[in-house]
Each structure stands twice: as structure tokens, then as C-alpha cells.
Backbone as JSON, one array per atom type, in Angstrom:
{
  "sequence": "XXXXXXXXXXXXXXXXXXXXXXXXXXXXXXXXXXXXXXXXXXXXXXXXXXXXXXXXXXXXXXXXXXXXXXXXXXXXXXXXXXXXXXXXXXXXXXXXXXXXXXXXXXXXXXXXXXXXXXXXXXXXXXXXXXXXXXXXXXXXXXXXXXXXXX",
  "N": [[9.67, -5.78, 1.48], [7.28, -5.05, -0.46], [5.47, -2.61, -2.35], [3.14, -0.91, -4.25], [1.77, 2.28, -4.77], [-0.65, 4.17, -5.69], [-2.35, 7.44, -6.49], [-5.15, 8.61, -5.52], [-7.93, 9.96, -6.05], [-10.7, 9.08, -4.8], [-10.87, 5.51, -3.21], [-12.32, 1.85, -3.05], [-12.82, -0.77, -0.26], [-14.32, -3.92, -0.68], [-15.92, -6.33, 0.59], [-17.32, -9.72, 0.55], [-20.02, -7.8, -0.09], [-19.62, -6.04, 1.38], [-18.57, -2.95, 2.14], [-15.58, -2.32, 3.47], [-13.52, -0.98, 3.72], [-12.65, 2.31, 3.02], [-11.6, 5.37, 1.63], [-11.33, 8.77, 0.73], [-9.58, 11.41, -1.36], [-6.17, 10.66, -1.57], [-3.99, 7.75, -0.8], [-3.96, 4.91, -2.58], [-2.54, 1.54, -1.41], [-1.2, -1.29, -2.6], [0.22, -3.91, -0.84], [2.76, -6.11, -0.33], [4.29, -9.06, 1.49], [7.61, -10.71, 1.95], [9.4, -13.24, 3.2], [11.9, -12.3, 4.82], [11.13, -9.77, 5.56], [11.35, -7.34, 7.43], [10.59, -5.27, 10.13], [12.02, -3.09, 10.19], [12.08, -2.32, 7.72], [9.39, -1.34, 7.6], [9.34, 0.39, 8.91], [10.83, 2.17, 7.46], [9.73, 2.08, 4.94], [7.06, 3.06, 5.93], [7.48, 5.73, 6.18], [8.74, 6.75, 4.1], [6.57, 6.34, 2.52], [4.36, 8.45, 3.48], [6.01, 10.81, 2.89], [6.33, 11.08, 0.72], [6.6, 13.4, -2.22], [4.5, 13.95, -3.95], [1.38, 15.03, -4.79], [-0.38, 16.92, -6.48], [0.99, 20.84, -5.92], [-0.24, 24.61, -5.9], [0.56, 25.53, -8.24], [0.09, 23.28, -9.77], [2.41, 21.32, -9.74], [3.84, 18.37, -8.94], [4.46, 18.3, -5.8], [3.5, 18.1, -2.95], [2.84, 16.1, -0.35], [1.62, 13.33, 1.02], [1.19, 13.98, 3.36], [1.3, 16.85, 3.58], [-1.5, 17.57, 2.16], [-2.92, 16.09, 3.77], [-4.05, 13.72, 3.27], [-5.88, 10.32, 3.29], [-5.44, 6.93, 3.75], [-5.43, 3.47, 2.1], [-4.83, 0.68, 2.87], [-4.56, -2.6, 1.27], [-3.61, -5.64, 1.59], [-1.51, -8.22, -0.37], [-0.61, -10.92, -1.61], [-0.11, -11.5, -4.29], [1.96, -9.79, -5.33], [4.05, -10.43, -5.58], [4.93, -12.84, -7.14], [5.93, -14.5, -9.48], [7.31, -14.83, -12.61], [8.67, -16.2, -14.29], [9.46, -18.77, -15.37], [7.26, -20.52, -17.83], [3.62, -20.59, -17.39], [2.12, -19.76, -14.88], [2.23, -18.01, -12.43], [4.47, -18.25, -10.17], [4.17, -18.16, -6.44], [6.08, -18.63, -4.16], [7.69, -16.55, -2.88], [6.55, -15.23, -1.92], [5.5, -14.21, 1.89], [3.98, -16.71, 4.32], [0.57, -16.39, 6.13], [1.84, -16.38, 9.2], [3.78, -15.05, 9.59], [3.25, -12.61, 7.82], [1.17, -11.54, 7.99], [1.6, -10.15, 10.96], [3.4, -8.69, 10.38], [2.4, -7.1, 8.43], [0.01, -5.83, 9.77], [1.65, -4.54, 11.7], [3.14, -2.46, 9.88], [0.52, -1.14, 8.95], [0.24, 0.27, 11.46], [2.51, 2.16, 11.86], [1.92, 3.71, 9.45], [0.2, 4.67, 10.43], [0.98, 6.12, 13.09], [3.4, 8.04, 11.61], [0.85, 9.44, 9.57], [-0.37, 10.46, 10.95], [-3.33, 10.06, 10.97], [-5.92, 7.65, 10.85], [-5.62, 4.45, 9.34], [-7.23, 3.34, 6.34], [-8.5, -0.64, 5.63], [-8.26, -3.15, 4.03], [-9.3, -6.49, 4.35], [-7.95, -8.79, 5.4], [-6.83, -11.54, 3.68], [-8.94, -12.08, 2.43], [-11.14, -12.12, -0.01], [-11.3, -9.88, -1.83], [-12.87, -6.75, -2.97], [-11.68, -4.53, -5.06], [-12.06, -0.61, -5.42], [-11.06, 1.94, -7.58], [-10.18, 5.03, -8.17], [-7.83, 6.47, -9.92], [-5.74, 8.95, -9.3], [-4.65, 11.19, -12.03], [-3.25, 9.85, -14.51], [-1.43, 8.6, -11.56], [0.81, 6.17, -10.15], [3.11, 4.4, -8.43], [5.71, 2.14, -7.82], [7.33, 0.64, -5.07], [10.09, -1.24, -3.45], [11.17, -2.32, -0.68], [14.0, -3.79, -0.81], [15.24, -2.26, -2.61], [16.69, 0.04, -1.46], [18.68, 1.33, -0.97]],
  "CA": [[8.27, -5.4, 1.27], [6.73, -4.4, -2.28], [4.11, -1.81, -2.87], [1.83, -0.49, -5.47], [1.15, 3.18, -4.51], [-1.74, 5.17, -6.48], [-2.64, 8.44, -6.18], [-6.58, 8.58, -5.5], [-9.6, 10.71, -5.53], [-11.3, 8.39, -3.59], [-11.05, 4.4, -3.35], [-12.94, 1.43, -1.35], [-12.71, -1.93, -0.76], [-15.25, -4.34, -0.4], [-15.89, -8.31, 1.02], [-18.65, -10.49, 0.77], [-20.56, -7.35, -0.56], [-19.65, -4.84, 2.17], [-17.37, -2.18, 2.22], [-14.69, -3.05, 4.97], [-12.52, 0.09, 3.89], [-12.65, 3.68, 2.16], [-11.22, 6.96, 1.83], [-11.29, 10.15, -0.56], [-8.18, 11.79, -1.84], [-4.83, 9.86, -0.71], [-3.49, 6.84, -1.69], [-4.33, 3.25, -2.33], [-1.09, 0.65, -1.3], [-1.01, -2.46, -2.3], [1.4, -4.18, 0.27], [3.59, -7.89, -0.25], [5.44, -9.27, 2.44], [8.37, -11.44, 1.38], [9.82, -13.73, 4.16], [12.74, -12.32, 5.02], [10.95, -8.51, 5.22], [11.27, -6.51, 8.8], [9.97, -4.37, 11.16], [12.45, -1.9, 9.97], [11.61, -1.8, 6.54], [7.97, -1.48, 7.87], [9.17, 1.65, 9.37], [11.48, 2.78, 6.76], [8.64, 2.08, 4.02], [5.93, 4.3, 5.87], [7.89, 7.0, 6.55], [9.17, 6.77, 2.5], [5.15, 6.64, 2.01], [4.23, 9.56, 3.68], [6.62, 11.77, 2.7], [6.66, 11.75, -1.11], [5.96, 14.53, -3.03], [3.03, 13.26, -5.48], [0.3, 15.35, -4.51], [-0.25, 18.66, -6.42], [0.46, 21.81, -5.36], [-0.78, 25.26, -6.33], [0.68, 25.55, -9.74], [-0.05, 21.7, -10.41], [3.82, 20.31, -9.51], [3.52, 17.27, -7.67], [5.57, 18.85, -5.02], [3.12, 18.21, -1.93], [2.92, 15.02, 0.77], [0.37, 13.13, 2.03], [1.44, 14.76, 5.3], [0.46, 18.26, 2.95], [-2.77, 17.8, 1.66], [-3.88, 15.58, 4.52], [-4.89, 12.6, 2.67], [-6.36, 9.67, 3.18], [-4.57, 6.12, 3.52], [-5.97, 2.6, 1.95], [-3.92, -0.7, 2.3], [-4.51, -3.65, 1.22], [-2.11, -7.09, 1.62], [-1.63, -8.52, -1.75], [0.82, -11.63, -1.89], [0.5, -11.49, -6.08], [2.95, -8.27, -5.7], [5.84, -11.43, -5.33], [4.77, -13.31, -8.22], [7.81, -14.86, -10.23], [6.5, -15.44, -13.93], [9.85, -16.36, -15.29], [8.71, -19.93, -15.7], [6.0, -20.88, -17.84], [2.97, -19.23, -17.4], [1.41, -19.86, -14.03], [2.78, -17.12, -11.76], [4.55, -19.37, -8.41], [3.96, -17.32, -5.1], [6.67, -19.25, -3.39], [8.2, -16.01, -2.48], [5.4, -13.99, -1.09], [5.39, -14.96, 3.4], [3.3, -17.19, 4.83], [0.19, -15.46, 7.31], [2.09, -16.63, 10.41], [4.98, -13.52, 9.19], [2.69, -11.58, 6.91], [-0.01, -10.7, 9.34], [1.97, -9.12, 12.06], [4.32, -7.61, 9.85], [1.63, -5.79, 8.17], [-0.53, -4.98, 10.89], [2.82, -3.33, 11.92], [3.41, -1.66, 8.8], [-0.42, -0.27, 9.0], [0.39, 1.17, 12.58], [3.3, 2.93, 11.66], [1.04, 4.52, 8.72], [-1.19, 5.68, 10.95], [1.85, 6.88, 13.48], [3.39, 8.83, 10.75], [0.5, 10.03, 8.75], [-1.37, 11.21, 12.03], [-4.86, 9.4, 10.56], [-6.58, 6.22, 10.68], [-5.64, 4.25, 7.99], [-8.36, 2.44, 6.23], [-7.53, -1.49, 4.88], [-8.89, -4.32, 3.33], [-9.07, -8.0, 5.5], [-6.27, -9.84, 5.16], [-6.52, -13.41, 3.6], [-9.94, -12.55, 2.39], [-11.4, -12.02, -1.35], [-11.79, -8.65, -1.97], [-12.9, -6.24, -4.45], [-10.82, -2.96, -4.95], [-12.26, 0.14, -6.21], [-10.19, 3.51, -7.02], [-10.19, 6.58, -9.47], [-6.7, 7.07, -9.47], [-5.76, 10.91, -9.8], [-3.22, 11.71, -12.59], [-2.95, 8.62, -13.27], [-0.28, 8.38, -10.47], [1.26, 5.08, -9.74], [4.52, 4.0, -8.0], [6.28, 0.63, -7.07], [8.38, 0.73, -4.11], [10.9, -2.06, -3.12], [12.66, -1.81, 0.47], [14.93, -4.48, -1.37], [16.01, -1.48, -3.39], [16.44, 1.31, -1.21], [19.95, 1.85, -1.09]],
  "C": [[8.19, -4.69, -0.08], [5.5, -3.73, -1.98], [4.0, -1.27, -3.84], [1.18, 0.72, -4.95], [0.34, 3.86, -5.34], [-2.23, 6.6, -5.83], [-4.13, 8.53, -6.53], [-7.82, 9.78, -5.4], [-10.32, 10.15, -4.4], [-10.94, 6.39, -4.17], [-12.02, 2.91, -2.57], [-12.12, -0.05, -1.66], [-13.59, -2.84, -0.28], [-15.64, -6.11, -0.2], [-17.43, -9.05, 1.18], [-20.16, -8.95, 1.0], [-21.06, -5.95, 0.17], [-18.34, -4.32, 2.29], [-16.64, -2.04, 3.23], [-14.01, -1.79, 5.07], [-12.9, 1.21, 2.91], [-12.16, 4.89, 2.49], [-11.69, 8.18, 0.53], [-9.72, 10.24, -0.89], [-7.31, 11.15, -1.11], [-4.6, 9.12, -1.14], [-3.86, 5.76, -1.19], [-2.8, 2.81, -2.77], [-1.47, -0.58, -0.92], [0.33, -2.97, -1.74], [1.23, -5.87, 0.11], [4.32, -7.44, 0.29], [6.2, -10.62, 1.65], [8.93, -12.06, 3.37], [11.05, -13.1, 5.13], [12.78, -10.09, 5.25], [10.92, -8.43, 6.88], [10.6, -5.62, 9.15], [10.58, -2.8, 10.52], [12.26, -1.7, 8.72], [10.41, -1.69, 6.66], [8.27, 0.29, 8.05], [9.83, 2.79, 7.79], [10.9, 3.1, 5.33], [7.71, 3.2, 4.13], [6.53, 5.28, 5.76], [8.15, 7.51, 5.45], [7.31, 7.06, 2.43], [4.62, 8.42, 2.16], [4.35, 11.23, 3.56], [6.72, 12.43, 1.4], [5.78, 12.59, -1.18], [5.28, 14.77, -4.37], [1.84, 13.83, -5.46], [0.81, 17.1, -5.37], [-0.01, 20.21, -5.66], [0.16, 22.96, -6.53], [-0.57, 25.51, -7.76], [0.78, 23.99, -10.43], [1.28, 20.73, -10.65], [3.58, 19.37, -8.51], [4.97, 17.55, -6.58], [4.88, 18.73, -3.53], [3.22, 16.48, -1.68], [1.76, 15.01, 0.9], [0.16, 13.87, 3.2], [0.8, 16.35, 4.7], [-0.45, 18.37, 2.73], [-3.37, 17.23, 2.85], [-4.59, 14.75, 3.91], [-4.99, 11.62, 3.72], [-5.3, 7.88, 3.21], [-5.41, 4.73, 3.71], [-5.14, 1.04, 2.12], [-4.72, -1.68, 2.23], [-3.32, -5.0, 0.73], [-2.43, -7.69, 0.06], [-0.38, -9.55, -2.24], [1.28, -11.87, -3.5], [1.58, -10.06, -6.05], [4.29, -9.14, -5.39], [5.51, -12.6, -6.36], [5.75, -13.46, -8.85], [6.99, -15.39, -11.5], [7.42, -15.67, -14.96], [9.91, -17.37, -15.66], [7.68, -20.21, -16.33], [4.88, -19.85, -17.71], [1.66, -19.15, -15.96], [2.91, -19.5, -12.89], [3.74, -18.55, -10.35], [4.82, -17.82, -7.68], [5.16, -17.57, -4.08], [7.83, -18.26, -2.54], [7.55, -15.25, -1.67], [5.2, -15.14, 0.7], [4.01, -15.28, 3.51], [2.47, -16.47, 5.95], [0.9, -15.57, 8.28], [3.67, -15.09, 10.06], [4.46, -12.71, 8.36], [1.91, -10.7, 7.73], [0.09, -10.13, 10.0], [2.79, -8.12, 11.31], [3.55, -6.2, 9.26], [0.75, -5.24, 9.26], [0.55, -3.82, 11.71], [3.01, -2.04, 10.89], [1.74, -0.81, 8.74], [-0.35, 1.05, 10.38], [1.37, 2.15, 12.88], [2.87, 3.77, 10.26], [0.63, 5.12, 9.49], [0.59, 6.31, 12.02], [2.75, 8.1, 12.64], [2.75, 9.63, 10.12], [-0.51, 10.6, 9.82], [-2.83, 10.87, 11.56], [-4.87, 8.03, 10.58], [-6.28, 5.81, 9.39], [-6.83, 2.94, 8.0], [-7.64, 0.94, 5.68], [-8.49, -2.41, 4.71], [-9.23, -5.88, 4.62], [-8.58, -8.7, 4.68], [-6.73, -11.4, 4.9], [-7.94, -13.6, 2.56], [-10.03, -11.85, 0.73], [-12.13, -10.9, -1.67], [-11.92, -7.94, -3.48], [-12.59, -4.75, -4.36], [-11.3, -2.17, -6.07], [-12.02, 1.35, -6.73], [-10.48, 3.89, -8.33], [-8.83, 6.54, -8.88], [-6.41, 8.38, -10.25], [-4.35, 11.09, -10.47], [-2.95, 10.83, -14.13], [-1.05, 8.65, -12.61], [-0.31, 6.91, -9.92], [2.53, 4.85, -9.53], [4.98, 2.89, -7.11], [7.3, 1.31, -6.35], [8.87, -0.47, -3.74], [11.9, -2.14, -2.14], [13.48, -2.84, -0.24], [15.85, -3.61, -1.73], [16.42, -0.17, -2.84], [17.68, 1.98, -0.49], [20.71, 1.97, -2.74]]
}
């Protein structure tokens, strides 16, 4: 699994000209599933989400947790985060999973957000043509790779 974490003020996201998802402060995660991605890097991902220490504290060190401030949590699925552009110049996807292993995996990976971060997490609809809107705070951005997490 690949994500795209941001650190947000607020973000939404919006489909056929209604807002499906939103929060305030917390983070927007874009989330690719790769074929060969698990349950346990679902778990081993949120729990990595949750925990970092990217959120200001009182003397302005990013030394606090989502779990500290009590943020906010946005996903949306995003199979361009497996994009191979080492060919040419038309990205191939051929690595990013098919819905029939993307769909449950993330709906997993959202429910172990919300089990971890003790809140509802907000999210996009899956498959569908959305439009993502964030202030990111800092700017704060961070790729994560369970591939890489040893």
C-alpha cells in the first residue's frame, strides 16, 4: 500500500457536485492498493498513520499525533499512486489492484483508521471521479510505502 499523507486545515471531497466527504484539521491520505498488499499492512499502515508526530505542539515542533490534537481523517483510493512512468510518457497502471482486491482491502484499511484514531473517518467513493479540495498546513506532506517498512 502507498500513501500521500498531508497535513490539513480543513479538506473535502466532492462527486457529481456534492460533497461526499470533509473534515477540518487532520489529514488528507491518498491510498493505492497494489495486488499483492494485505490486511496486515492495512493494519500496520493505520497504526503508522495515527501515530506520527506531524502536528504542532506548543512551541511549534511537530512533535504531536493525530491521536494528540484529535484530528480529523480524509481518504481517498487513488490507483495513480502506482503509476510506472519509466516508459515513454503515458503512465501504465498495470500495477495498481483491480476493485475485486482494492475495495475490501481499503474499506479495511478505512476501518482500522477509524479503530485506531477513535473517529469516523471521512472518504471519497471509490471508482468514482472526484474532486479533492485541501489547505494543507505547513505545507506538510509524506509518502508512505508498507513495501518499505523494514
Amino acid at each position: 500500500m502507498r500513501v500521500v499523507i498531508q497535513r490539513v486545515s480543513k479538506a473535502s471531497v466532492t462527486v457529481e457536485n456534492e460533497i461526499v466527504g470533509q473534515i477540518g484539521e487532520g489529514l488528507m491520505i491518498l491510498v493505492g492498493i497494489e495486488n499483492e498488499d494485505t490486511k496486515e499492512d492495512a493494519n500496520w499502515l493505520s497504526k503508522k498513520i495515527c501515530n506520527l508526530r506531524i502536528f504542532d505542539d506548543e512551541d511549534g515542533v511537530m512533535n504531536k499525533s493525530l491521536l494528540d490534537v484529535k484530528g480529523n481523517i480524509l481518504t481517498v483510493s487513488q490507483f495513480t499512486l502506482h503509476a510506472k512512468t519509466k516508459k515513454g510518457n503515458r503512465p501504465s497502471y498495470i500495477a495498481a489492484a483491480k476493485p475485486d482486491i482494492s475495495v475490501p482491502l481499503y474499506e479495511y484499511f478505512v476501518k482500522e483508521l477509524e479503530r485506531e484514531s477513535g473517529t469516523k473517518v471521512q472518504t471519497g467513493k471509490f471508482g468514482a471521479h472526484m474532486e479533492v479540495a485541501l489547505v494543507n498546513d505547513g505545507p506538510v506532506t509524506i509518502i508512505i510505502d508498507t513495501k518499505n517498512k523494514e
